[in-house]
Z-matrix of the N, CA and C atoms (Angstrom, degrees):
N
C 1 1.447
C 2 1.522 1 109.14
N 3 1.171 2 140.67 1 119.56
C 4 1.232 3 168.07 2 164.33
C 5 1.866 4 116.25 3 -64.16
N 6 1.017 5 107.31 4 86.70
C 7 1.336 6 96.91 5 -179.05
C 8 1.492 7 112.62 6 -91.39
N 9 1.240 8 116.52 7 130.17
C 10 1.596 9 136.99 8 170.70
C 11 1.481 10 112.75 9 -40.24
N 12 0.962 11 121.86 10 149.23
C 13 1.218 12 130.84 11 -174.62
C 14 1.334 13 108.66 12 -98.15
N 15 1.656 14 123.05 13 -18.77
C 16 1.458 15 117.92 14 150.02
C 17 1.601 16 131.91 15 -65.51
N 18 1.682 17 99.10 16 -28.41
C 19 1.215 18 85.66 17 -172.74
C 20 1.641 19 110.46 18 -75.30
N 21 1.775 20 125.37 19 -16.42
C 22 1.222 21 114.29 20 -152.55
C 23 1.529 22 89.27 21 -78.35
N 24 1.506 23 108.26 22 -44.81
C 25 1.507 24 107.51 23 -175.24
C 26 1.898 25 111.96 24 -37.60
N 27 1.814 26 109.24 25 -41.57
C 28 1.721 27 91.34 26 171.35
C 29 1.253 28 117.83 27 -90.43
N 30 1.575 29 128.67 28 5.06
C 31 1.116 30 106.37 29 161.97
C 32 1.499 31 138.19 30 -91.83
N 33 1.568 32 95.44 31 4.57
C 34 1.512 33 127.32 32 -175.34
C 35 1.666 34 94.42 33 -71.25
N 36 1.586 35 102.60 34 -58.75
C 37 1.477 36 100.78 35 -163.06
C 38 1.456 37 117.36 36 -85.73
N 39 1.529 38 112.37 37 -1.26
C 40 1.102 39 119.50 38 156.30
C 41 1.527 40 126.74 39 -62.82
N 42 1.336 41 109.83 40 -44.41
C 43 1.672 42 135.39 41 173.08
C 44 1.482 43 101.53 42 -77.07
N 45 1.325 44 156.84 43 2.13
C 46 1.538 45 173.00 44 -175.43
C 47 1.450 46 84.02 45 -112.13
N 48 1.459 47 130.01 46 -63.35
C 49 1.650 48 108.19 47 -151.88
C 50 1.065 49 85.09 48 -71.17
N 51 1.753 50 139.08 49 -53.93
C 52 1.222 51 123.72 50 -119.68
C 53 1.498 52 99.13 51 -71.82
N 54 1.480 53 94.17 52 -58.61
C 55 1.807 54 98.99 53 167.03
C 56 1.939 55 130.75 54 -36.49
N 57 1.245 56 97.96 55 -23.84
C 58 1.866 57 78.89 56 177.47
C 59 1.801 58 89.65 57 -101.66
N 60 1.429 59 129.11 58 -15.80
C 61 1.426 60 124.10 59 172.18
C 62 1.800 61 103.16 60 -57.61
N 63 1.287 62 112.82 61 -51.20
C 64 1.650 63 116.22 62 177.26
C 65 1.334 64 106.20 63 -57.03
N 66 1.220 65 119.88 64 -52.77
C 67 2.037 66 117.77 65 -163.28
C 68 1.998 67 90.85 66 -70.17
N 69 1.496 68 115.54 67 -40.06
C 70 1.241 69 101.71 68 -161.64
C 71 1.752 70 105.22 69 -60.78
N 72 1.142 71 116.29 70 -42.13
C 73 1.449 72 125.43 71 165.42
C 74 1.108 73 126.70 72 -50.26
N 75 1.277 74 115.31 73 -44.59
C 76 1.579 75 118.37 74 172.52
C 77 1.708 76 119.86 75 -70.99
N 78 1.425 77 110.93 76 -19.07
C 79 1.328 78 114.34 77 163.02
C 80 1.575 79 125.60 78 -87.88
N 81 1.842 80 93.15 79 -19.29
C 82 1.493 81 87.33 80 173.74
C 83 1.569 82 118.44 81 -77.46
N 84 1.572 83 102.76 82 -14.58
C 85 1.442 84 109.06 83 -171.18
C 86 1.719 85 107.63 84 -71.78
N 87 1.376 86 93.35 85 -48.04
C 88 1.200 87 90.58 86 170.44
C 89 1.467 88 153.63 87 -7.12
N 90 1.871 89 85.92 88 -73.83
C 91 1.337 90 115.98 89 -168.09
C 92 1.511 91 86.93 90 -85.24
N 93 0.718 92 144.23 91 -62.05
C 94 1.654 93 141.05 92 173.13
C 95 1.348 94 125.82 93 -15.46
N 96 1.266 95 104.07 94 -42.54
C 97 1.857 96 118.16 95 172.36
C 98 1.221 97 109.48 96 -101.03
N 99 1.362 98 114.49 97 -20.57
C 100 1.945 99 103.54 98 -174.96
C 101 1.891 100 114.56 99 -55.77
N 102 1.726 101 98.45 100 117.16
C 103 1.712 102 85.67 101 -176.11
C 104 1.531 103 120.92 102 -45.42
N 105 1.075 104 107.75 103 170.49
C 106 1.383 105 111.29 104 164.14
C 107 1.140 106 103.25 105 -121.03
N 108 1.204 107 113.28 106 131.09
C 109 1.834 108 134.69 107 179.23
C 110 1.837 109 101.20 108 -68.54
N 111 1.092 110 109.80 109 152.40
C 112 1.218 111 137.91 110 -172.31
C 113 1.642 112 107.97 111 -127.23
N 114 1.242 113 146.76 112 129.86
C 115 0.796 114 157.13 113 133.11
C 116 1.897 115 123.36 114 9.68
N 117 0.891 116 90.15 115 65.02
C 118 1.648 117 114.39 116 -175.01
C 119 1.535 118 99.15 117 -28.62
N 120 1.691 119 121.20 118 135.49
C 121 1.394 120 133.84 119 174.95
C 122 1.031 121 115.77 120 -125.85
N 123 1.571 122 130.44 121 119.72
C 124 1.913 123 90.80 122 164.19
C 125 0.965 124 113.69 123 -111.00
N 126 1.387 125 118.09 124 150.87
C 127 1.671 126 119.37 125 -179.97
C 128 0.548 127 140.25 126 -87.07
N 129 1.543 128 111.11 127 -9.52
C 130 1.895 129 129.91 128 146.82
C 131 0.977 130 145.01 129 -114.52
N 132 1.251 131 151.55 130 142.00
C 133 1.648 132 135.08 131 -173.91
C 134 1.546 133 120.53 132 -71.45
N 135 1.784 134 98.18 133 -21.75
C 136 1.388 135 101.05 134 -178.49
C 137 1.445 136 113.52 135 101.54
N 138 1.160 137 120.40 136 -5.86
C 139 1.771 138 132.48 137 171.77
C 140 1.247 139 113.96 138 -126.49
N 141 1.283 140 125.32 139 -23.10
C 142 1.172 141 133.74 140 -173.51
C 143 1.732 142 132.85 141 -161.42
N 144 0.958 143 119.07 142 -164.39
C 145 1.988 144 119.83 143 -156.64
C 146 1.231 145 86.98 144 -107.04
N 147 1.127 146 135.32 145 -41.37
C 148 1.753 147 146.50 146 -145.10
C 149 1.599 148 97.85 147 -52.39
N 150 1.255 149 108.54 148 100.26
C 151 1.728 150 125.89 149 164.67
C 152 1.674 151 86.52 150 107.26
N 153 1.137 152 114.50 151 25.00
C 154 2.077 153 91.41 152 173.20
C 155 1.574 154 93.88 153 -85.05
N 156 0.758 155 138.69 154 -152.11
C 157 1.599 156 146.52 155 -138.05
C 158 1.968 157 95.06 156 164.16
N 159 1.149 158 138.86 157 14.50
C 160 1.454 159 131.43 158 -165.42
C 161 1.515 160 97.93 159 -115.94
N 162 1.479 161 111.95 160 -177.12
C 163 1.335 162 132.06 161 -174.41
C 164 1.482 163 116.05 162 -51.68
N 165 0.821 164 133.24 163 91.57
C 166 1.431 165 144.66 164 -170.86
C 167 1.802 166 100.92 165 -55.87
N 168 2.058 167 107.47 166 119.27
C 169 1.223 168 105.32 167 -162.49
C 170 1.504 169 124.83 168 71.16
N 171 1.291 170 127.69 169 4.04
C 172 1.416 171 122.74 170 164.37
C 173 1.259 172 107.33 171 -102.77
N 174 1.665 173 118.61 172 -42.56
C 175 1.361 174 119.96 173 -158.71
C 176 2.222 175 98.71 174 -95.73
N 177 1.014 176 99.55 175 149.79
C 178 1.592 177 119.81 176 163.76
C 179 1.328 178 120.05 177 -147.55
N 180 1.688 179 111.74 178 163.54
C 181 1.533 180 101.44 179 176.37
C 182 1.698 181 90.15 180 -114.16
N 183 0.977 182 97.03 181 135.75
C 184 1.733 183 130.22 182 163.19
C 185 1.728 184 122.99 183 -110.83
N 186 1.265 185 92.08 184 122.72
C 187 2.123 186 91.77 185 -169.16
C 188 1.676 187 116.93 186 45.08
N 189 1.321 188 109.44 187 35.11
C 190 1.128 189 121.00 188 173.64
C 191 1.839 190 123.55 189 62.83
N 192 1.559 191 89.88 190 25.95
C 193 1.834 192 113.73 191 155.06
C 194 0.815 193 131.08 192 -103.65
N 195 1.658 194 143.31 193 163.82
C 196 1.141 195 153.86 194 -173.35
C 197 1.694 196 90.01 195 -92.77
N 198 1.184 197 92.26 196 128.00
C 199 2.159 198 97.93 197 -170.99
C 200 1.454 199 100.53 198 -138.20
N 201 1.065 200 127.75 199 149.52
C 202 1.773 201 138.37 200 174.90
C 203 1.671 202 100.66 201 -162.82
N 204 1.292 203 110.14 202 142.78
C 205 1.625 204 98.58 203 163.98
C 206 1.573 205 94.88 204 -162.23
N 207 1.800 206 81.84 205 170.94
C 208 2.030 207 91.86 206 -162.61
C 209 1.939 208 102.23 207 -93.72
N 210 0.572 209 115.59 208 124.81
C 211 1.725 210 134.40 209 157.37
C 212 1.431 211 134.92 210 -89.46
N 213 1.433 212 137.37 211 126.65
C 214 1.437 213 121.25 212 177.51
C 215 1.457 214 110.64 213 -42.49
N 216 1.164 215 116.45 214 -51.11
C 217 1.399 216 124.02 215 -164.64
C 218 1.613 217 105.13 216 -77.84
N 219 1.624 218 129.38 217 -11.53
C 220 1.413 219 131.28 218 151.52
C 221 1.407 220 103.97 219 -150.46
N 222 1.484 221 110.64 220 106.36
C 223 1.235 222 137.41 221 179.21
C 224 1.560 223 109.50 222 -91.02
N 225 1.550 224 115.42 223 124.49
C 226 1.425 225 120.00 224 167.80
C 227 1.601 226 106.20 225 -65.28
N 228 1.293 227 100.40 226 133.84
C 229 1.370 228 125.35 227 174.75
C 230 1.524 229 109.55 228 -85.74
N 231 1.327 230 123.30 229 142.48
C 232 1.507 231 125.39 230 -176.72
C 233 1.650 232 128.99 231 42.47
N 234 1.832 233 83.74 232 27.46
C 235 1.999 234 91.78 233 -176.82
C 236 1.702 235 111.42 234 -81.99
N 237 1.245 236 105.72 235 152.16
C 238 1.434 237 101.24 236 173.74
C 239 1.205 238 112.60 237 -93.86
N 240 1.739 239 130.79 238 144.16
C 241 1.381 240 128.89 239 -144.18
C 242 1.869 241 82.48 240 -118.57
């Protein structure tokens, strides 16, 4: 079978659209899901509670994290296991 030298030329530019039709999509997808940032807060200083708003006596900072944990002797209430 002998293929024409017209037809490769349209199947060239057929395979040209399809490809910038795929990238154009794949960039639209993109931008479509890329989060959008929000206005960064932090809720701790990293030494201390001062402005937390949380359970008074549950929460502490440890190595400069926000830390809480469950104990028999103080068990989190409504935690997921």
């Amino acid at each position: 079978m002998v293929i024409q030298p017209k037809n490769l030329i349209r199947r060239s530019l057929l395979m040209n659209e399809t490809l910038k039709l795929f990238v154009w999509f794949a960039l639209a997808s993109a931008i479509a899901i890329a989060p959008v940032r929000a206005e960064e807060k932090m809720l701790v200083n990293g030494t201390d509670l001062a402005g937390w708003d949380g359970a008074p006596g549950w929460w502490r900072v440890e190595d400069g994290a926000l830390t809480s944990e469950s104990t028999p002797r103080s068990p989190a209430r409504n935690a997921t296991t």
